[in-house]
Every structure is written in C-alpha cells, then in structure tokens.
C-alpha positions in Angstrom: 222.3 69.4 42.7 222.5 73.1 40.9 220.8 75.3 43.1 217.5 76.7 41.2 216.8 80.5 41.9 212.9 81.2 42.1 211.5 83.2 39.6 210.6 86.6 40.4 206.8 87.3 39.4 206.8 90.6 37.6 205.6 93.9 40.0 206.5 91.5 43.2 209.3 92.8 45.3 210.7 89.8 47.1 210.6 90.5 50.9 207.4 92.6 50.6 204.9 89.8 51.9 206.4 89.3 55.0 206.6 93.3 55.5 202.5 93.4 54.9 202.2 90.5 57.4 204.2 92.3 60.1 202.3 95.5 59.5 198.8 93.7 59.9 199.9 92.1 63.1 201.0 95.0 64.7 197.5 97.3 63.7 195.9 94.0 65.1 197.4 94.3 68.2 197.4 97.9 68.6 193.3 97.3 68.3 192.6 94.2 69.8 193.1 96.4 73.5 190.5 98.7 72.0 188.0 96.0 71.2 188.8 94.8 74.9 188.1 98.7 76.0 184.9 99.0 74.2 183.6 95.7 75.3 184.2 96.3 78.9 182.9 99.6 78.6 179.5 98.2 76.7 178.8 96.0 79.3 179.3 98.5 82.2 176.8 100.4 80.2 174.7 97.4 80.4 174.7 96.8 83.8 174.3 100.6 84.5 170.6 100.3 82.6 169.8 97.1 84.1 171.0 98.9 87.7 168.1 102.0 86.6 165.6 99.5 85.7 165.5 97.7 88.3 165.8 100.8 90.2 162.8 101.7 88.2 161.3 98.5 88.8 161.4 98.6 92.4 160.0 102.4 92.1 156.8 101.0 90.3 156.3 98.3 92.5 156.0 100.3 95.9 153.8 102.8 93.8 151.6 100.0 92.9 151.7 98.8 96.3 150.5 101.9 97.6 148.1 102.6 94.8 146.9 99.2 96.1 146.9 100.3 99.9 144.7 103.4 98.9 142.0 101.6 96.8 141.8 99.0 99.6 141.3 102.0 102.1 138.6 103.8 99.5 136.8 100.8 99.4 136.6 99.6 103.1 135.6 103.3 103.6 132.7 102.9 100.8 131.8 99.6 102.5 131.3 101.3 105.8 129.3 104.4 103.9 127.1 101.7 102.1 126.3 99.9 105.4 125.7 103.2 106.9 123.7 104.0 103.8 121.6 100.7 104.2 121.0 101.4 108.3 119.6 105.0 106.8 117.6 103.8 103.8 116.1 101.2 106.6 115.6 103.6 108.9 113.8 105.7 106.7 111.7 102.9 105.5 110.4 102.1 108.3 109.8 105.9 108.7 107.9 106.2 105.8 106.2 103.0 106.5 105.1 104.7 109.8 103.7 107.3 107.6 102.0 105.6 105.5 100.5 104.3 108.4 99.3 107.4 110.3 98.1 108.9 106.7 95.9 105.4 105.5 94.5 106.0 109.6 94.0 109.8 108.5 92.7 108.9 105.6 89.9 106.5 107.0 89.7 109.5 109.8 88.8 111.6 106.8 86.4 109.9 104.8 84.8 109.2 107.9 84.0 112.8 108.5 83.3 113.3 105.0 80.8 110.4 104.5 79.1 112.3 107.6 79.9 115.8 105.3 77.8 114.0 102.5 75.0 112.5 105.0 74.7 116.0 106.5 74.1 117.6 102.5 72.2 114.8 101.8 69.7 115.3 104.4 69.8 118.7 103.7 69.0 118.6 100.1 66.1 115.9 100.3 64.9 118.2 103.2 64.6 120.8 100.3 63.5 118.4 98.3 61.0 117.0 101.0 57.5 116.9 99.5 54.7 119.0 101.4 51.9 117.0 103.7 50.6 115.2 101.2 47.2 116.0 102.3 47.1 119.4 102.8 43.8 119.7 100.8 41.6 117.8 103.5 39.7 120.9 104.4 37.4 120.7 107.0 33.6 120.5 105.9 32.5 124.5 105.6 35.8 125.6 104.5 35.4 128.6 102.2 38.5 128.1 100.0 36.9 124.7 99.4 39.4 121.4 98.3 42.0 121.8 96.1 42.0 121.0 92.4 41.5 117.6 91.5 40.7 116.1 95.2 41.4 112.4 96.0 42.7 112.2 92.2 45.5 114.8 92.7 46.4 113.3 95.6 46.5 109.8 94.6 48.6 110.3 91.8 51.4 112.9 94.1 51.4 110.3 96.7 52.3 107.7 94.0 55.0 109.6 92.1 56.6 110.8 95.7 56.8 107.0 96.7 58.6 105.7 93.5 61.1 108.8 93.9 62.2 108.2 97.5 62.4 104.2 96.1 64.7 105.5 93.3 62.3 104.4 90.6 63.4 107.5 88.7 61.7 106.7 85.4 58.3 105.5 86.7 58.0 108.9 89.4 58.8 111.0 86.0 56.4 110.0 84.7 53.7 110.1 87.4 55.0 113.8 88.0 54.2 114.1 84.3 50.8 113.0 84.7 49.9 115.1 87.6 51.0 118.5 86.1 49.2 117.6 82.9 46.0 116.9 85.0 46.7 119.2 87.2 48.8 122.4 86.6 47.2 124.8 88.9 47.1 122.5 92.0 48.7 123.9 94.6 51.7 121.2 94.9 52.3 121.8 90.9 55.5 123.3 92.4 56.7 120.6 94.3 56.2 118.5 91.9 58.3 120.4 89.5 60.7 120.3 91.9 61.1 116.6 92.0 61.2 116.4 88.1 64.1 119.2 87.5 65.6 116.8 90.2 65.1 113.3 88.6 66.5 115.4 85.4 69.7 116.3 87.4 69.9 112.5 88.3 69.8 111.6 85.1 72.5 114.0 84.1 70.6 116.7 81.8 71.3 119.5 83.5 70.1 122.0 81.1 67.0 120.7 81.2 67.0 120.6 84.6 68.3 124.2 85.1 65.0 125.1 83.0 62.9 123.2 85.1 63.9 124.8 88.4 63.4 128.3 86.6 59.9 127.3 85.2 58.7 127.2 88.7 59.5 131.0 89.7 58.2 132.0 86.2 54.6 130.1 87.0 54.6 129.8 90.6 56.4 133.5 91.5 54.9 133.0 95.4 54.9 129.0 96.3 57.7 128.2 99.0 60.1 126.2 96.3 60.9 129.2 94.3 63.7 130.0 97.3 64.6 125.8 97.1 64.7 125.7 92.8 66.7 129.3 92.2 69.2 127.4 95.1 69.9 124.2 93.1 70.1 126.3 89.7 73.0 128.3 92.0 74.5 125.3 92.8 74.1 123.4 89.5 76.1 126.5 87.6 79.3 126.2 90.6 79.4 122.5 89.7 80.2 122.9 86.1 82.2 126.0 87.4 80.0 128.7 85.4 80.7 131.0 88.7 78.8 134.0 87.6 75.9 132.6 87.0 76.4 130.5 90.1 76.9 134.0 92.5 74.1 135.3 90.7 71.4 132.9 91.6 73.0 132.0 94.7 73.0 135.8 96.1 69.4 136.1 94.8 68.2 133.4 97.0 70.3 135.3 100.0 68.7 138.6 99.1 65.5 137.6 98.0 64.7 135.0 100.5 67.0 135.5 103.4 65.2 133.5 106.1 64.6 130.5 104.5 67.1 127.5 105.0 68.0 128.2 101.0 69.4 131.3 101.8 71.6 129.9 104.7 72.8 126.9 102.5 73.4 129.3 99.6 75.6 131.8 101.7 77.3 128.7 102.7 78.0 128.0 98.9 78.9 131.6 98.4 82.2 130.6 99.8 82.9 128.2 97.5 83.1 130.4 94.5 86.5 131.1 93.8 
C-alpha cells in the first residue's frame, strides 16, 4: 500500500511538539525539588510557632496559677482580718453596751440628784411665796394700832384664796385674790396677795403680766417684806427668757438693796447664772 506522507499544517515545524514536551518536563523537575523545599520548610515554620505557643501556653498557665496562689492567699488573709474584725466589733459592743450601762445608771444617778435640785428650789420658792400668819390681825383687846382693815372679812376671804392656791385651783384663788385687793387694797397682806396673783400669772404663762404685777408691789407697798421676794422673781423671770440685763439688774438690786433677806442669797446664787 503507497505510503501516505502527513500533511504539514502551515506555521508547524514537524518535531517541535516533542521539543516543547521535553522542555516542560525538565522546568517541572527542576521545580518540583523546590515545591519539596518550601513545603518542608513551611511546616518547620509551623511547628516552630506551635513550639512558641505552647511555650507561651505553658507561660500563661503557671502565671495563672500563681495569680491563683496569690488571690487564694489575699483572701484567706482578709478572712482572718474579718474574723479579727468581728472579735473587735464584738468586743467593742459589748464595751459600749457596758457603757451604756454605767451612763443609763448615771443618768438615773443624775436625775436623782436633780429631782432633789428641783425639790430643794421648790421649797425655796413657795417659802418665798409662803403666805404670812394668816392671823396676824388678832390684836389683843386695848391694842392701839387697833385690827386691821376689814377684820374677820379680810381674813376669811385670804385664808380662802391661800387654800385653793396651795390645792392648785389656780383660776378660783385668782379670783379670790381679786376679791380681796378690790375690798381691801390697803390691808396689810395686800402684798402678799399680789404676790400670789403675779405668781398664778407666771403659771399660766403671761409673763408680762406677771413681771408687772411683781413691780406693782414695790410701787404701792415700797416697805412690806415681799418687795425683796417680787423684784427676785422679776430677776429671774427676765434670765429665763434670757433678757440678761434686765435679769443682772433686778437680781443685783435685790443683793444691794436687801442683802439679808433669803432673796438676796438666792439672787447671788442666780447671779452666776448669767452668762
């Protein structure tokens, strides 16, 4: 059979193929070594950073273990500081219940000796305010002077208004005292009992009132033996409400003016009250 000769593509030099193959297999094996480098070398790389990390790793945990090892060591040394903290605040508890105590037995102590305090001013002021012998006036039969104003009358009505004040019957004693110094203004326990009414005034809280009902008695009775006991309770009325001046005024009056009555003793006493 006639041999047929292939036909030669135009721009295709026969032979050329095969020279392209053998140049692709040879850059192919002069890099596949290189791929086989790099790889080895990637994963070297690899287990290098895996080798730091767990280096790092290991680093963290023992710093977390002794991060751990101190916060377990603050804490059992701020348990110990809160049980000594508890001992203390129980120990001082009971201190200060101690003290409580003593002060509440001071305390009772105290207003013991002050309830005595008040008895002891108490007496005192209703021994000022302690009416005269209510019968002064029973002259004996030839007396000169003769009996007071008003006689059994006067008396009658004193006695009576002296009674309801010592039984706290404030209103009805007013008014008795009222009645005898309208009948009688002249008689000579007038005084006293304008004495008792600037002191049922006090008691009943008008004080200015009361201040010019103590005065009234040294403007109308300038000799009787209450001036000394009113001027002493206006004194003492102008330090409560902290008027001192006037208080030091009246209060040294009644020193100077009468300084052996018992006025003039408890007004030097409330001299030292005045700031």
């Amino acid at each position: 059979m006639p041999r047929v000769d292939r036909e030669v593509l135009p721009g295709r030099v026969p032979g050329a193929s095969r020279g392209l193959g053998i140049r692709l297999l040879l850059v192919f094996a002069f890099l596949l070594p290189l791929a086989a480098c790099a790889t080895k070398g990637d994963v070297r790389d690899l287990r290098d950073e895996m080798r730091a990390l767990a280096d790092r790793q290991e680093d963290l945990l023992a710093e977390l273990e002794r991060l751990q090892w101190v916060t377990q060591d603050s804490i059992r040394q701020q348990s110990r500081m809160l049980t000594s903290l508890r001992g203390e605040l129980g120990q001082r508890i009971l201190d200060v219940h101690d003290q409580v105590l003593e002060l509440q037995a001071l305390t009772g102590q105290s207003q013991q000796v002050l309830a005595g305090l008040r008895d002891q001013l108490e007496a005192q002021r209703r021994q000022i305010a302690q009416p005269l012998d209510p019968s002064p006036w029973d002259f004996e039969a030839g007396d000169p002077d003769g009996p007071p104003e008003g006689g059994g009358a006067a008396r009658e009505i004193y006695n009576t208004a002296v009674t309801q004040f010592n039984r706290g019957n404030l209103g009805t004693a007013r008014r008795a005292f009222e009645d005898f110094l309208e009948r009688f203004p002249n008689h000579q326990l007038a005084p006293d009992a304008r004495y008792f009414l600037a002191d049922i005034m006090v008691q009943e809280g008008d004080e200015d009132q009361a201040i010019e009902a103590f005065l009234r008695i040294q403007e109308l009775h300038p000799t009787a033996p209450r001036v000394a006991s009113a001027l002493y309770r206006v004194g003492v009325l102008h330090l409560e409400r902290e008027e001192y001046d006037l208080a030091e005024e009246y209060l040294e009056r009644v020193v100077n003016t009468y300084p052996d009555t018992e006025a003039a003793e408890l007004a030097e006493e409330r001299l030292q009250d005045i700031p």
